[in-house]
ZAMARGU-4260 file (C-alpha; in steps of 0.2 Angstrom, whole numbers, plus 5000, padded with zeros to 4 digits):
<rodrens>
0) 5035/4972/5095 | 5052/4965/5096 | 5058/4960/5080 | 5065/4975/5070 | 5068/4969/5052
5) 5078/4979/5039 | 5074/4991/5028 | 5078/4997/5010 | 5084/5016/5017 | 5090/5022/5033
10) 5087/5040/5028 | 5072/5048/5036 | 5057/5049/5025 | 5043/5063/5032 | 5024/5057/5030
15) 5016/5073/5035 | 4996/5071/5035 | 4987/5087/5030 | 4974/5090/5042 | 4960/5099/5038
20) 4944/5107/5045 | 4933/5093/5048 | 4943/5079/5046 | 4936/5062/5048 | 4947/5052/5063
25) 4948/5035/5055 | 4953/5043/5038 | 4968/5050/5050 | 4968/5038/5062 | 4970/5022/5053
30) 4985/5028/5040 | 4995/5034/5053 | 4993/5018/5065 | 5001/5009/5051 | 5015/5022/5047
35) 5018/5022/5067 | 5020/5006/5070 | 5031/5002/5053 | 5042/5014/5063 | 5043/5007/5079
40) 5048/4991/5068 | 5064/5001/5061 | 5056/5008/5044 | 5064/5027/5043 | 5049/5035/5045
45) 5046/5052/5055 | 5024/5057/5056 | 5021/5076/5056 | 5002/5081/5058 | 4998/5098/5049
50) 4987/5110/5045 | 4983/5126/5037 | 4977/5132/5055 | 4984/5128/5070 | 4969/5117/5075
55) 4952/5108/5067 | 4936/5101/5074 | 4934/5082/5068 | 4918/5077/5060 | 4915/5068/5075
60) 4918/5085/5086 | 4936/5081/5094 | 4946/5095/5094 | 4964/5094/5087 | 4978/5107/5091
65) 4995/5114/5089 | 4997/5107/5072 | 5013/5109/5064 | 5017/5123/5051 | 5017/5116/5034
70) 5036/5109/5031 | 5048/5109/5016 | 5048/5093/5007 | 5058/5083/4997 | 5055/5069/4982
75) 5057/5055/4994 | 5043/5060/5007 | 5025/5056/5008 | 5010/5068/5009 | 4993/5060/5016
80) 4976/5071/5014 | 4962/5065/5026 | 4947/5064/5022 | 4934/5074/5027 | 4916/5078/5032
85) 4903/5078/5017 | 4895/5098/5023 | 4913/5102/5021 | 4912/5100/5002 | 4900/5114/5000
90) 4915/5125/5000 | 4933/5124/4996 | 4944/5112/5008 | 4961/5123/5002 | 4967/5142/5004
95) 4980/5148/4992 | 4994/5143/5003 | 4991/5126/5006 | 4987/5123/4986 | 5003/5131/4980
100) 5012/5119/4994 | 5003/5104/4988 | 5008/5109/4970 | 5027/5113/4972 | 5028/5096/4983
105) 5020/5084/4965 | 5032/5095/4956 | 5043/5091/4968 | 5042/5071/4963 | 5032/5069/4981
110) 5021/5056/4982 | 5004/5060/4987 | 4990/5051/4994 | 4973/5055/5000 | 4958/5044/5010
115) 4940/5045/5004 | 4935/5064/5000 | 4953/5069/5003 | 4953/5064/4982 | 4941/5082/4983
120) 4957/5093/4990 | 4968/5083/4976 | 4957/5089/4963 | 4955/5109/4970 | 4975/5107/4969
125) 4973/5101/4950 | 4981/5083/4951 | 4969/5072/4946 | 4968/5077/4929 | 4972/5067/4915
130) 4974/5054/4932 | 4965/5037/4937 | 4960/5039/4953 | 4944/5033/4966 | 4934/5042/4981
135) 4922/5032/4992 | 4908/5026/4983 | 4895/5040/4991 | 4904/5052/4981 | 4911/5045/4965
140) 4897/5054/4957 | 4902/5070/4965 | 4920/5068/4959 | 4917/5065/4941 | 4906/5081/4940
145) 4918/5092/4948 | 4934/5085/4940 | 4926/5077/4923 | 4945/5076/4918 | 4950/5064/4930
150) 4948/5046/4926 | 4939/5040/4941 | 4938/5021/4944 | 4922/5015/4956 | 4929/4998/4959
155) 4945/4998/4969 | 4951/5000/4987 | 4962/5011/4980 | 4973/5015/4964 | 4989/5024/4961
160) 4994/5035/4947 | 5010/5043/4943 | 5012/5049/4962 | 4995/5051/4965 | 4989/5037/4974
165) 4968/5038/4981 | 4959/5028/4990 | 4942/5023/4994 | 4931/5025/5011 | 4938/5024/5028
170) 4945/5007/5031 | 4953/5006/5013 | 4966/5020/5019 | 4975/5007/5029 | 4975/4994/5012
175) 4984/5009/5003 | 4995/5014/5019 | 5001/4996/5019 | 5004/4994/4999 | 5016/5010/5002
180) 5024/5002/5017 | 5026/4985/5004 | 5032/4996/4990 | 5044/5005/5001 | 5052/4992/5011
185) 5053/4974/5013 | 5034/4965/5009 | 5038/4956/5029 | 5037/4973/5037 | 5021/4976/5028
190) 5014/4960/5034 | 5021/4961/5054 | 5013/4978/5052 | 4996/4969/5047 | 4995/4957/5058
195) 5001/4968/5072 | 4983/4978/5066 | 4974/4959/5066 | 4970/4962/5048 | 4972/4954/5032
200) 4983/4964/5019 | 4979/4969/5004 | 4985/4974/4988 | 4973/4980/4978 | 4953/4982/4974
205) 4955/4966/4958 | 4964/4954/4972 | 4960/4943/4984 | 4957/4954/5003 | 4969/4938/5009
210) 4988/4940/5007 | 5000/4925/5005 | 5012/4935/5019 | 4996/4932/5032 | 4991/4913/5024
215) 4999/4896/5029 | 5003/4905/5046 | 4989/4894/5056 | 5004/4884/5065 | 5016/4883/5078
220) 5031/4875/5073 | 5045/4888/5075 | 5058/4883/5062 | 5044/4881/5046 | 5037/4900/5055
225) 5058/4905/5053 | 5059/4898/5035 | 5044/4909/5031 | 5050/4926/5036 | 5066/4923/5028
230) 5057/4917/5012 | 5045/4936/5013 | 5063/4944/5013 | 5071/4936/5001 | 5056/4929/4988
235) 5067/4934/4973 | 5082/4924/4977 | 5087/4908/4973 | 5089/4898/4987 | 5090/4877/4990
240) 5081/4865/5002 | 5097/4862/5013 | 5100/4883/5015 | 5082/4882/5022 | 5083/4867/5033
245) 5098/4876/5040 | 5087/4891/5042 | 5075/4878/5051 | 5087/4871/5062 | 5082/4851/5055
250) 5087/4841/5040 | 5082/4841/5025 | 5070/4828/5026 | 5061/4832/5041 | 5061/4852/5037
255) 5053/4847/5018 | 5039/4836/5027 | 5036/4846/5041 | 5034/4862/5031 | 5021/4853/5020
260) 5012/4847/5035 | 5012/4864/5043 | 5006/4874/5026 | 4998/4862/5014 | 5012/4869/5000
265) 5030/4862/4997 | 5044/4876/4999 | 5045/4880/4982 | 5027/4882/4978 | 5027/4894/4995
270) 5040/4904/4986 | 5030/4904/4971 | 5014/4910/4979 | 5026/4926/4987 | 5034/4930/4970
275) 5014/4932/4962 | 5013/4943/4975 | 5025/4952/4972 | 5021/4952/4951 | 5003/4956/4957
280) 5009/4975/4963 | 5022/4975/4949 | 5007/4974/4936 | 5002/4990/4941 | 5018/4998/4934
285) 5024/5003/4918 | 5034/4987/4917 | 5034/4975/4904 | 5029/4956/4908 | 5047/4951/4904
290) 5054/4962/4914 | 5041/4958/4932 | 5044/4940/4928 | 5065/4944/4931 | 5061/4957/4945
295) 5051/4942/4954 | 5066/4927/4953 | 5059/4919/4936 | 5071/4914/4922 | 5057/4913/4911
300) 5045/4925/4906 | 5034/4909/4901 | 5035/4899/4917 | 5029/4918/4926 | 5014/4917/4914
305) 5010/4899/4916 | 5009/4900/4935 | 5000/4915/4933 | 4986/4908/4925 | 4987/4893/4936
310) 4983/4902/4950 | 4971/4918/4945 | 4963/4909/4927 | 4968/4923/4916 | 4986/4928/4908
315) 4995/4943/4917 | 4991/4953/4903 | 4974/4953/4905 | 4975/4955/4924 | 4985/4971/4918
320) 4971/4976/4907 | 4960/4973/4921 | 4966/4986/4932 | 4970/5001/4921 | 4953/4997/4913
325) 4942/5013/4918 | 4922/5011/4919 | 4912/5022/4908 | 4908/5038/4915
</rodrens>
């Protein structure tokens, strides 16, 4: 991993994963490969592995020790809570210390994310209520009956409300690990990060598993592999077939026929297929359409909707109502 691309901030951001007694090693395991690696790409992030105690038993017996003291934090770090085994739901995953820590750090304006039951130790610290939010799908049950509050959605890899963000079982804590990479810095970092793993990147439960930053990448022609990283960086500018041929390091013509030999799109419709991307994640926020259409590099709201449809058969607005819809509990 040579390639070191920029990021949006150079101050260092903590992700500190909350280690608890039981703790399921992918639940750990997987998140943090992805916030590792995104490091050792240049992304400002320092991993600090917690805990209430100084060591745990994993669900799968391995013994992990000197675990660091809980640290201050600040609005701009993470917080991640494993998940953990199911007998350890029979009692309560958090002591007075590490609740009122978890507390002051929402209040704080910390993000806070959790893996399969770790969605549990969020709703013993009081911060699913009122929230959308999803388990694994063995204990979806379990968490509307404990928290009946708590919107809980059965249908998505994971969701993300007002700085809570949850995930689903195991292997979904990497989806929700990369989306924070992607919302945090460049969508290229996010997608080196991916492929590094040898999985495809996703976004969320309502879209496609595959990701245009993975797609179209079934080639070896070097300049149209150039014009591809610099288009994930800059998706929202505007930009003209000469700047990219440059980029290319070939003319015009050849780079507009090689790139449409190499991809099966033309340059602009590449561009267009990053910007939905992009929009895709946007929906999920309180933004208006206007407003994700402008943020994305479309002068018209109305072109944005039209492509939209184009491509996923239904108006952004009702892919919006979509993902906030909760089932019936």
């Amino acid at each position: 991993m040579t390639a070191q691309p920029s990021t949006a901030s150079t101050v260092k951001q903590q992700v500190i994963f909350l280690v608890l007694e039981g703790v399921e090693l992918l639940d750990l395991a997987g998140p943090a490969q992805v916030f590792s690696i995104a490091a050792s790409l240049g992304a400002p992030y320092s991993l600090h592995f917690c805990g209430n105690i100084g060591g745990v038993r994993s669900a799968q017996g391995l013994f992990l020790g000197q675990l660091e003291l809980l640290p201050s934090v600040e609005a701009r770090d993470l917080i991640v809570v494993a998940g953990v085994a199911l007998d350890q739901l029979n009692q309560s995953l958090l002591d007075a210390t590490t609740r009122d820590w978890i507390i002051d750090a929402h209040a704080k304006g910390t993000c806070i994310a959790s893996i399969c039951t770790g969605a549990i130790v969020l709703g013993e610290a009081g911060l699913l209520d009122g929230r959308r939010c999803t388990t694994h799908w063995f204990v979806i049950q379990d968490l509307q009956q404990r928290y009946p509050t708590a919107r809980v959605v059965d249908s998505v890899l994971y969701v993300s409300d007002r700085g809570i963000v949850t995930s689903a079982g195991i292997a979904s804590g990497i989806d929700m690990a990369l989306s924070l990479v992607e919302q945090q810095h460049k969508p290229h970092l996010a997608a080196l990060v991916a492929r590094y793993l040898v999985i495809y990147l996703r976004r969320n439960g309502s879209q496609s598993q595959q990701s245009v930053y993975l797609e179209y990448r079934n080639h070896l022609h070097p300049g149209v592999h150039q014009v591809q990283n610099w288009l994930a960086e800059h998706a929202m500018e505007s930009v003209s077939l000469a700047e990219l041929a440059k980029i290319a390091h070939t003319s015009v013509r050849s780079f507009s026929r090689a790139f449409k030999e190499a991809t099966g799109l033309t340059p602009v419709q590449y561009q267009q297929r990053l910007r939905l991307e992009v929009a895709a994640m946007l929906l999920q926020s309180d933004l208006s359409i206007e407003a994700i259409a402008a943020r994305c590099g479309f002068d018209d709201a109305r072109h944005f909707r039209r492509l939209w449809q184009r491509y996923f058969g239904v108006s952004p607005a009702v892919t919006r109502e979509q993902q906030t819809k909760s089932p019936a509990v």
